[in-house]
C-alpha positions in Angstrom: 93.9 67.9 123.2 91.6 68.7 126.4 88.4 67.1 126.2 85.2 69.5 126.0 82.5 68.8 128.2 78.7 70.0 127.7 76.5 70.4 130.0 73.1 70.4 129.2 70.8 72.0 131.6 67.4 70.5 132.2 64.9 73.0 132.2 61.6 72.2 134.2 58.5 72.0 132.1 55.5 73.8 132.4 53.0 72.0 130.5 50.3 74.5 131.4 52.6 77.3 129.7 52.9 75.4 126.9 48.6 74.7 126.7 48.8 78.6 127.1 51.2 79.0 124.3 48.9 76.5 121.9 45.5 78.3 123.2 46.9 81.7 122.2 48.0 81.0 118.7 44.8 79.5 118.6 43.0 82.7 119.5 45.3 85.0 117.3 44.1 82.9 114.4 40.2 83.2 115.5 40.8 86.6 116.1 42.1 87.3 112.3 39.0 85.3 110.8 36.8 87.3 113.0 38.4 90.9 112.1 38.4 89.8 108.2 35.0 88.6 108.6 34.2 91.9 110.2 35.8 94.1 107.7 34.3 92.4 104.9 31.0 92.9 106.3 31.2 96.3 107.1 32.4 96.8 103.6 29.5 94.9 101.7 27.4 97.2 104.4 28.5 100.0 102.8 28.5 99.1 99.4 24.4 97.8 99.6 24.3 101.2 100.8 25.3 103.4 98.1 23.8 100.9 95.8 20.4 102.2 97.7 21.3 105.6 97.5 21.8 105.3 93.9 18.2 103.8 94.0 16.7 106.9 95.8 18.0 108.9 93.5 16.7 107.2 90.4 13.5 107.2 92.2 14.0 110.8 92.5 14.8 111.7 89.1 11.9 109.5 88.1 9.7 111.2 90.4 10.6 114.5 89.2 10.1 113.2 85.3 6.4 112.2 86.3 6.1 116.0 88.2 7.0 117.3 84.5 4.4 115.5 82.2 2.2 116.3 85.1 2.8 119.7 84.9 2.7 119.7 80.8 -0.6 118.0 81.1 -1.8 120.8 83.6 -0.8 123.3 81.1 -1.9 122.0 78.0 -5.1 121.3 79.6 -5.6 125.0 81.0 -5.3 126.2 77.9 -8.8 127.5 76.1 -8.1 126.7 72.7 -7.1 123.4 71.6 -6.5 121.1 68.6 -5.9 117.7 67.8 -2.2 118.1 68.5 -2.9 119.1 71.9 -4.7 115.9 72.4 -1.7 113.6 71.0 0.2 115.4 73.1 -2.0 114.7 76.4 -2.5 111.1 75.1 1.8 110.8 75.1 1.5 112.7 78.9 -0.8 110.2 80.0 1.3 107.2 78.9 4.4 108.7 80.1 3.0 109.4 83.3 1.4 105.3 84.0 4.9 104.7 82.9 7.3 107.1 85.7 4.6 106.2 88.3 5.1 102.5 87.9 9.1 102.9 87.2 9.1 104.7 90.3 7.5 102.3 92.2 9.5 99.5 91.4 12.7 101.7 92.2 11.2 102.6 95.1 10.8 98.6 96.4 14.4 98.5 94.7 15.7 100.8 97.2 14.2 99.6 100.4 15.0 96.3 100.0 18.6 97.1 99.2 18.3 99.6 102.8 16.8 96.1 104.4 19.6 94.0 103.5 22.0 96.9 104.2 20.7 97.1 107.6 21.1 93.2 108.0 24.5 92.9 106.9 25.6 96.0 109.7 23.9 93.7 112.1 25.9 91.1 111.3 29.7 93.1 111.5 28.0 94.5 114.9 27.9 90.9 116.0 31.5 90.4 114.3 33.2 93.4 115.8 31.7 92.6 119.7 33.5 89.0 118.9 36.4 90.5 117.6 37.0 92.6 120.4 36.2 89.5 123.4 38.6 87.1 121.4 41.1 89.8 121.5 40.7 90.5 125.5 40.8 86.7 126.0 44.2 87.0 124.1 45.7 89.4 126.2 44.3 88.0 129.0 45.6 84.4 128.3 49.1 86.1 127.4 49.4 87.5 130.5 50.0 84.0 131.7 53.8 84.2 130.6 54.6 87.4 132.4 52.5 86.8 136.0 52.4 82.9 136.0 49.1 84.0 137.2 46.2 81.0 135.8 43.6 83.8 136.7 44.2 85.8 133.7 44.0 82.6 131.3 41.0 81.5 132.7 39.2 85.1 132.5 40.9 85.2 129.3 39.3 82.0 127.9 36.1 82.7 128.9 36.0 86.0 127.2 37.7 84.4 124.0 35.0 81.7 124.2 31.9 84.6 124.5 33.4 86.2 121.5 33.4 83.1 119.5 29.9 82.5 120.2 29.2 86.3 119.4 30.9 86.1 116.4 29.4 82.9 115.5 25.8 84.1 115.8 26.9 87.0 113.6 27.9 84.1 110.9 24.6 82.7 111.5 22.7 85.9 111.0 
């Protein structure tokens, strides 16, 4: 039986590739905290939003309620000839309208504090997204390593990646 022989070929190392490797899987993890992060913000964004549209629009329909005794208050009192049911009825008005007006303001603070901390939390995926988008340039960058064998583009590419983490991490901070 003829003997087999293997050869094994010994490959030189390139421990800076292999820091590459390492600092890119570290950067496509970053990079998927940062996106969810950022989508999760932008989606809490626009749900405080329509939560304050809701708001306005209560504060509306309250608005137009108090517009409506208002108006029956007007009429009643324009009238010449009244009795006592008339004043019941401007008596019911007048509570009605103490309550819309302060129902209204309370909405009303309702509303803008929801716009306030809509506002805040698009601030925040602002800050997310500009992350997002400098970790994923320092990716490509650093990945470029393995095609050119170029250390420019990792070095660029870390700096960038390290920006965006900062960016991102003020945005966590916010």
């Amino acid at each position: 039986m003829a003997e087999l022989e293997i050869h094994h070929e010994v490959h030189a190392t390139d421990s800076f590739g292999k820091s590459m490797g390492v600092l890119t899987a570290v950067l496509g993890v970053l990079l998927g905290i940062v996106t969810i992060l950022s989508h999760r913000a932008h989606t809490e964004g626009v749900l405080l939003k329509a939560d304050a549209n809701d708001k306005w629009a209560l504060y509306q329909a309250r608005r137009i309620k108090l517009h409506n005794v208002e108006l029956g208050e007007d009429l009643l009192k324009a009238m010449q000839s009244r009795g006592p049911e008339s004043d019941k009825t401007l008596a019911k008005y007048a509570k009605g309208k103490l309550k819309y007006e302060e129902e209204s303001k309370e909405t009303q603070k309702e509303a803008e504090g929801l716009e306030a901390e809509s506002k805040h939390v698009e601030d925040k995926a602002l800050r997310y997204d500009f992350g997002e988008g400098l970790i994923e340039i320092g990716l490509v960058l650093t990945s470029l390593y393995f095609i050119s064998k170029s250390k420019l583009f990792p070095a660029v590419g870390a700096v960038s990646a390290l920006i965006g983490i900062v960016v991102a991490a003020l945005g966590f901070l916010l």
